[in-house]
N, C-alpha and C positions, 0 to 999 in steps of 0.2 A: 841451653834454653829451657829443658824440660826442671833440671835441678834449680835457676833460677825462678820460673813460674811455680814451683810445689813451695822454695821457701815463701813467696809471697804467700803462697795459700794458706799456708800455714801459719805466718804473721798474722795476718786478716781474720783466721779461724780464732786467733786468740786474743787479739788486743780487740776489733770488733765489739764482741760480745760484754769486754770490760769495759770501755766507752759508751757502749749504750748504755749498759745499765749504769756506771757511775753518773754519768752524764746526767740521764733523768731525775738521778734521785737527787744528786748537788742542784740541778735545774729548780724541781718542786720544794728543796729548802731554803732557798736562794729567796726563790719567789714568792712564798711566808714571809719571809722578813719584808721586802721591797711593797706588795700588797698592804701591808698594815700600815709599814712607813708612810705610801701615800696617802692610805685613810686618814692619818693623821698627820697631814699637810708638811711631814718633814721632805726635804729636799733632797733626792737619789741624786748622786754625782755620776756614780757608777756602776754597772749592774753586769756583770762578767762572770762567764763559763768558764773556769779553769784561770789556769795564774798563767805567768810568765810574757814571753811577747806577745801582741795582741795581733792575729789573724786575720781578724775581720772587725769594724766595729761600724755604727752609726749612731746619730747623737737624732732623738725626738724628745724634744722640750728641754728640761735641764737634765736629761740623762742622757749617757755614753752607754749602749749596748753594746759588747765586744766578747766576742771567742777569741780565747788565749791559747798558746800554743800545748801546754800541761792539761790535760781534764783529766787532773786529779783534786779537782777541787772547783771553789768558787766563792765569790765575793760580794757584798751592796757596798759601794761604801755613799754613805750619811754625808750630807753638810753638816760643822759642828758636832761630829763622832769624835773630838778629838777637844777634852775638856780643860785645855791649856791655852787653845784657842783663841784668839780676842776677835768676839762676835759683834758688829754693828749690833745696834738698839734697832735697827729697823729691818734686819737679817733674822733676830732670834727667835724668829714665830716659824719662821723653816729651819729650826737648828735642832736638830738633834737633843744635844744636851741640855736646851732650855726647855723640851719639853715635860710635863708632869711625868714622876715618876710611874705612875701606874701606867702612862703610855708607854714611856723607854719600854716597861717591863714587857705589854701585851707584844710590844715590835720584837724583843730576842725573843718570847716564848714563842712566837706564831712559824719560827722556822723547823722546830721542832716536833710540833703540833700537825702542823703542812705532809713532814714524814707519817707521822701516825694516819691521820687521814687518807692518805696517798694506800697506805698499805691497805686500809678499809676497799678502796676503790677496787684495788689491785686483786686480793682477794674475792669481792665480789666480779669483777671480771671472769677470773676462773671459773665462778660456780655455774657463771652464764655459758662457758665453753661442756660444761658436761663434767664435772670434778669425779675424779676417780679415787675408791677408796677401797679400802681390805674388807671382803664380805665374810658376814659372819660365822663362816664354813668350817670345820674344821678338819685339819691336814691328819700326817700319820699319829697312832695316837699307842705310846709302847704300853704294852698289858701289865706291865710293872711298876706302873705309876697312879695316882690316885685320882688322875682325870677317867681311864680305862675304869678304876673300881669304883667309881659313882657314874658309871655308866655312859661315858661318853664313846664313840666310836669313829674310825675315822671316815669319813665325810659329812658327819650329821653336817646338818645346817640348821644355829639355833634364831628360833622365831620371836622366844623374849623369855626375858630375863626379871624375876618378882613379878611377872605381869603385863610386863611395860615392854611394849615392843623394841625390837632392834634391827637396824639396815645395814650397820658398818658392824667390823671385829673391834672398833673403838671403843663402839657405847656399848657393846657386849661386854668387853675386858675392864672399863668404868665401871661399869655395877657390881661386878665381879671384887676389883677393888676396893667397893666399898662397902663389901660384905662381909669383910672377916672376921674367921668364927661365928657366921650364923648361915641357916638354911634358909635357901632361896628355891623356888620354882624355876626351872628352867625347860622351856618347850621345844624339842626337837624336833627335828623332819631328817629321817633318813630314807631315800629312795621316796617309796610311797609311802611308809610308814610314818605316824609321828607318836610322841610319845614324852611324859614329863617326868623330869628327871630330880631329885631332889640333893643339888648339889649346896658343899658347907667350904666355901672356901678358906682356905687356912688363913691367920692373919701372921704374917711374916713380915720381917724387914724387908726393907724398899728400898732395891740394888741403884733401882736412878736415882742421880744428886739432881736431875732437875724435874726432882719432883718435892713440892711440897707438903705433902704425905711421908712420913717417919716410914710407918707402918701400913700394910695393905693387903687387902684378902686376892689369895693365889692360888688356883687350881692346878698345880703340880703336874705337868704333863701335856697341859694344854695350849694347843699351839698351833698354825695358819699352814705351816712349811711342811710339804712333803716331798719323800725321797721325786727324783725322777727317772727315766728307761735307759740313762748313761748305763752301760754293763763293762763285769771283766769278767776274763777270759782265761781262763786257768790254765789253761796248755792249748798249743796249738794242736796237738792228736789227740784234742775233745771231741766229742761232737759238734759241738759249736765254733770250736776253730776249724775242723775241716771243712765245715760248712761255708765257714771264708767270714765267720765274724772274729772282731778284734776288741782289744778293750779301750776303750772309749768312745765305742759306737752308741748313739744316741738311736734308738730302738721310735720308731716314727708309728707304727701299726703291725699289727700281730693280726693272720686272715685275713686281711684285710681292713681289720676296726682299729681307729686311732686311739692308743694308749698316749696318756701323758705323766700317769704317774708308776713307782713301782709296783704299787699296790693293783694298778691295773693288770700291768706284766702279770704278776703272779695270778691273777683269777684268770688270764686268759691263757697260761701254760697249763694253769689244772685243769683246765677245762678241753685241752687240744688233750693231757693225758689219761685223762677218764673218757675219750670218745677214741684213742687209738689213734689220731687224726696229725699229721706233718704240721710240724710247725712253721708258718713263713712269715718273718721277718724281714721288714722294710726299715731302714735305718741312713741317718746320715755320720757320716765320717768325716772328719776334720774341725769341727766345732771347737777343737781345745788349742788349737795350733793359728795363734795368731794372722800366719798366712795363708791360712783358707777357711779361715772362721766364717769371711764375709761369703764366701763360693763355697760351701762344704760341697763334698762327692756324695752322690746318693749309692745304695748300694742293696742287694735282697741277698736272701740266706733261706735253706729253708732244712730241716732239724728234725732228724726221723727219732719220736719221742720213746722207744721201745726204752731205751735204758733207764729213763724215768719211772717204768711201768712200777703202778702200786704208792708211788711218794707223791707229797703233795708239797706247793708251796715252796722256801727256800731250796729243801731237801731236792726237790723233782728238779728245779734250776740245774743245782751243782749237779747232779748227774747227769745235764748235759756238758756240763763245763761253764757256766754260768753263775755270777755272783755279783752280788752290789758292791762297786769299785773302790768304797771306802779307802780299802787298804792299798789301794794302786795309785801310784803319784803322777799327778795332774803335771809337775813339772819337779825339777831341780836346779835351782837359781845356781845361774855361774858366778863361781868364786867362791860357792859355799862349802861347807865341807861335804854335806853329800856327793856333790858334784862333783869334786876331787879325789873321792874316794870311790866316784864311777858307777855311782846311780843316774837313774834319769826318768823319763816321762815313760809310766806304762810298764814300769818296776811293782811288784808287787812283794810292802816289805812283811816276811814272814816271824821273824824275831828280831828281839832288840838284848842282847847279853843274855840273849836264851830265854829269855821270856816269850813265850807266844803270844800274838798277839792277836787281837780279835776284832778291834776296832781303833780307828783313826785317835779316840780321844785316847786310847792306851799310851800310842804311840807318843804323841803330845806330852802325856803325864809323865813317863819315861824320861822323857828328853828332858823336860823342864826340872824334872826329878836327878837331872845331873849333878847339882850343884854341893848336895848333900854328902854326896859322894868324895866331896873334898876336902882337903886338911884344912881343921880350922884356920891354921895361916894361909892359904890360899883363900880359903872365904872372906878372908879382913881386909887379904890386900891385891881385892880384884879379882878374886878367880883367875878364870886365863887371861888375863891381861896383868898380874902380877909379875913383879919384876924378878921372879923367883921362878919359871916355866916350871921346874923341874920340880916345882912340889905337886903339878895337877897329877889328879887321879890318870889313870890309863885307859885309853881311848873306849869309846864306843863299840863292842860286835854287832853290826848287823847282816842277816841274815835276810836276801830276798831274792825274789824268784824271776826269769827273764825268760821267757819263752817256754816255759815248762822247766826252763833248770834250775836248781841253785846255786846261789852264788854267795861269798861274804866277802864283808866291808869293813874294816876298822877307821874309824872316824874321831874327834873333837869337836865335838859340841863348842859352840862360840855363844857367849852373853852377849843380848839384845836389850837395848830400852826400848818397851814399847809399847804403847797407849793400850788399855784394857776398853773392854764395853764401853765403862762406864767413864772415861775420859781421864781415868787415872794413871800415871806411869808405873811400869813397872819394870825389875830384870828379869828375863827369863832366858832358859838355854834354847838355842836353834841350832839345826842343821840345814836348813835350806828348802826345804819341801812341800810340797803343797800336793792334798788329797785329792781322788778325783771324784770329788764332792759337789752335783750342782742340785739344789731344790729347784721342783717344777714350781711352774708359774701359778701363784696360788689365786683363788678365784676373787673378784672386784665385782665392784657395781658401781655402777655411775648413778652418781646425785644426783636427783632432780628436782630444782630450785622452779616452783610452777611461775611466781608473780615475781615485780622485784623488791615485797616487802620481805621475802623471802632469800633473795639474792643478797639486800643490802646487809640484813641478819648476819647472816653466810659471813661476810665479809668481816662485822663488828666481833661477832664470836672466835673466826679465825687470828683479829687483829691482837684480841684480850689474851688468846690463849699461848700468844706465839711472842707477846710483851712480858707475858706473866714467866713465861720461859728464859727469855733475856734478859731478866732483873735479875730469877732465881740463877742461872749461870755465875751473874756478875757474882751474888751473897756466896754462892760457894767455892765461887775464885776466893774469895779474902776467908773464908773459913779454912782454904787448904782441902778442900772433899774433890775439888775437879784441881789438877793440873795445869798450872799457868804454858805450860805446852801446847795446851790446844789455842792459846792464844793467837789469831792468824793475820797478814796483814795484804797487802795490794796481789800479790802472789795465790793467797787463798782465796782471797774473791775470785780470780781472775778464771783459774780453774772450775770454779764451782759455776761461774758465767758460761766459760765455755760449753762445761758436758753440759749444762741445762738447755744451753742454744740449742745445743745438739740434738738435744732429746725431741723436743719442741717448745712450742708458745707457752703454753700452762705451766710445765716446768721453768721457764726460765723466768715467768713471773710472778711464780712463787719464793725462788729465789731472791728476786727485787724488794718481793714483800717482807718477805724476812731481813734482807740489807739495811731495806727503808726503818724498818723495827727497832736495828740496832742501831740506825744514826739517832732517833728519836733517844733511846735510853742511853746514850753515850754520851750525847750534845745534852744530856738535863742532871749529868754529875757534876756536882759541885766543886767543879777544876779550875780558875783562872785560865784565862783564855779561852775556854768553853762556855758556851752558850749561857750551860747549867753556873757556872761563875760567876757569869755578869747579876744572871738574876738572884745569888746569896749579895752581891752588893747592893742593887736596888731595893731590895728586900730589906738589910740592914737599913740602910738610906728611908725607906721609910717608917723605921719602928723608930731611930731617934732624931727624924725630921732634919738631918743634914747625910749629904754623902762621906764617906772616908775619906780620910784623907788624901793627895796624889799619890805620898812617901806609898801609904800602906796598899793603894793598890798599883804602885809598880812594885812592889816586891811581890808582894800575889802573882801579878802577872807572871813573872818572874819565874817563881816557884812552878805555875801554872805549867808554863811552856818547855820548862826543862822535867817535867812529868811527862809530860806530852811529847816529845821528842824521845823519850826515854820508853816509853812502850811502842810508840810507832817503830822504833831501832829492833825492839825485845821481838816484837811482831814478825821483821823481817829475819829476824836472826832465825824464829821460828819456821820461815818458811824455806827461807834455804836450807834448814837441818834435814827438814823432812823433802826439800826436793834431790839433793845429793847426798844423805844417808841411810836416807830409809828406800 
């Protein structure tokens, strides 16, 4: 009973969230079309949520309303949508195709339009719930990069930017970008302190394809995300392991005062180490472990700082046996080759072919840096997956550490396809691993929209900006800059429906918004059997005062629908790739 009632729940958690929101947004482009139709006295026959058998229906006036048993979709259908037709003389003032062409036209654009607007709504909704957004704050900031040497530190929080005030990290990073190569003012606040900064942003290439900007000014270093109190633990006959901490304990308050970031840790150990004073430590355990992620254990420690005496910062850590986890793996995917070579979660890797290694992105470069490693006949025909095994180079040494011992590993590296930042593919080597890397939660502010000429704003800016995005996607699919792999189909909604359900309201009807976004830009490409279709016909139809011919728009059609069939296909293929291969 109990394995029965959890599949329901877990049907319901998934399909749910897909239905409603498909639902609504086929509902409000459905009902664009149907609204205009009636403005314009043509006759709805039919006006249906989803295809297939019909559910539920009632018939008010000359229209059948019906829930179909499919809500993957939806339908009006017109009297006289069907221009073969033979329309009484005294029928064709309700027909569809007898009416002027600039009505047909206004009745397919208004389903599309409907979408857009809809997202307006939608978005201002959210701004009314309290919109949450990245504050202007800035995270860890390394001393070896050019945000540090024009004086940024980490936590300032900047107040504005050329003058012009700033509330989000958005409109901070916008002026930013459209500074480069010139000097701007920029006002901080650190602590109590404030202070104005004279930063020249670099003008650099511009790694997003969905951005309209080539080039864009870039403060090198500067960035929202800072380390968090995850620790490791270099041996358990540390001081910090006999203390009974482990690695991957999430460090909660130090004396008693809530640290959240590393940066915290560390002022508040120099600060226990220059007053002579025990270190205690409140920490939760199991945060990385799936099954007691949602229950973690809590657990205190407390760290007699004598061995530290004199050092300060990293240095005073690791002599208690403490260190930023980077190098300790968060986990080791089964079937991988680390795994089979008998690594796992809480491994700390110390070399890689005798390379030491110092940080997570070494490791990374290492690995990825396998490939070069190989005979050029094994590069041309597939690396390891060549049908020639015994040309690959010879396995991986690694070297890492398990409770204070060492241990090595000889390993194969395995070629991955897989999506970069920027939505490009690519191959790279893997072994299975993952860092135990989490950024603390960087600081937000919430929007506040006073009136709702301010709300309604909200909404029209968020719709432009989120439209302007969805066009430039489509231009840089046909350019080849984004990968036709990120292409997603009923699969990738469905999930994106879910976790947003999940999250809450505002999340998930942000997501609508942007759904709604791309039916509006999808439905107005000039495809046969799209929306965007009919209006290149009408359009034609009226620059040479007759429509085309039936021949040429059943081969349209034609064409249209076997496109359309053909990416819906490519869509799914793409969603099963990445649910059972990746």
């Amino acid at each position: 009973m109990t394995m029965i009632s959890g599949l329901l729940q877990s049907a319901v958690e998934s399909i749910v969230p897909l239905v409603v929101l498909l639902g609504l947004l086929i509902f409000v482009h459905e009902m664009g079309h149907f609204l205009v139709a009636k403005y314009f006295k043509v006759r709805v026959e039919v006006f249906s949520l989803g295809f297939g058998p019909k559910l539920f229906k009632f018939k008010r006036g000359d229209t059948t309303y019906a829930l179909s048993a499919i809500p993957l979709g939806g339908y009006v259908k017109m009297f006289g949508d069907d221009p073969t037709a033979q329309i009484e003389t005294s029928e064709q003032r309700y027909s569809f195709t007898h009416k002027p062409v600039s009505q047909r036209f206004a009745i397919v654009l208004a389903g599309p339009i409907v979408n857009f607007l809809f997202a307006i709504v939608l978005f201002a909704v959210i701004a009314t719930m309290g919109e949450q957004a990245l504050a202007p704050k800035v995270g860890d900031v390394d001393p070896k990069t050019a945000a540090y040497a024009q004086g940024f530190r980490p936590g300032d929080e900047v107040l504005s930017v050329a003058g012009e005030p700033v509330t989000t990290w958005e409109e901070m990073n916008s002026k930013f970008q459209a500074s480069g190569d010139r000097t701007v003012a920029v006002d901080v606040k650190h602590g109590a302190d404030k202070a104005t900064l004279q930063i020249t942003p670099k003008l650099t290439a511009n790694k997003n394809p969905l951005s309209w900007d080539r080039s864009i000014g870039e403060v090198e270093g500067l960035s929202a995300s800072s380390k968090s109190t995850f620790v490791g633990v270099m041996d358990p006959a540390s001081v910090a392991g006999k203390a009974g901490l482990k690695s991957g304990d999430h460090v909660k308050k130090v004396n008693g005062q809530e640290v959240t970031m590393w940066r915290d840790l560390l002022a508040s150990v120099d600060a226990s180490v220059a007053a002579g004073k025990p270190l205690a430590f409140e920490v939760e355990r199991g945060l990385l472990d799936e099954k007691t992620a949602e229950k973690p254990e809590t657990a205190a420690a407390t760290l007699d700082v004598a061995a530290a005496k004199g050092k300060t910062g990293e240095a005073a850590l690791k002599a208690l046996g403490i260190e930023y986890p980077q190098l300790y793996l968060a986990a080791a995917s089964k079937d991988a080759p680390a795994a089979k070579a008998g690594l796992r979660a809480g491994d700390r890797i110390v070399s890689i072919d005798g390379v030491k290694v110092e940080s997570f992105e070494q490791i990374a470069t290492i690995i990825r840096g396998y490939g070069d490693k190989l005979p050029k006949e094994a590069q041309s025909s597939g690396g390891l997956f060549s049908s020639k095994p015994e040309i690959a180079s010879a396995p991986l040494n690694v070297v890492f550490s398990r409770d204070g011992v060492e241990k090595t590993a000889a390993l194969v590296p395995l070629v991955k396809k897989r999506m970069d930042v920027n939505g490009n593919e690519e191959r790279r080597y893997e072994i299975g691993i993952s860092p135990l890397i989490v950024d603390a939660m960087p600081a937000t502010v919430t929007l506040d929209f006073k009136n709702p000429i301010s709300v309604v704003g909200r909404g029209i800016e968020q719709t432009v900006k989120w439209t302007s995005m969805t066009i430039l996607s489509f231009v840089r699919l046909f350019q080849g800059e984004v990968s036709p792999k990120n292409v997603g189909g009923f699969f990738s909604i469905g999930a994106m429906a879910k976790k947003s359900w999940q999250i809450g309201a505002p999340q998930f009807l942000h997501v609508m918004a942007i759904i709604s976004i791309n039916l509006f830009v999808l439905n107005l490409l000039p495809v046969p059997v799209l929306d965007g279709g009919h209006l290149v016909f009408y359009t034609i139809e009226a620059i040479k005062g007759a429509p085309l011919s039936m021949r040429k728009m059943e081969i349209a059609q034609q064409v249209g629908l076997v496109l359309l069939l053909g990416l819906m296909v490519f869509a799914l293929f793409n969603d099963a790739t990445r649910m059972f291969f990746n």
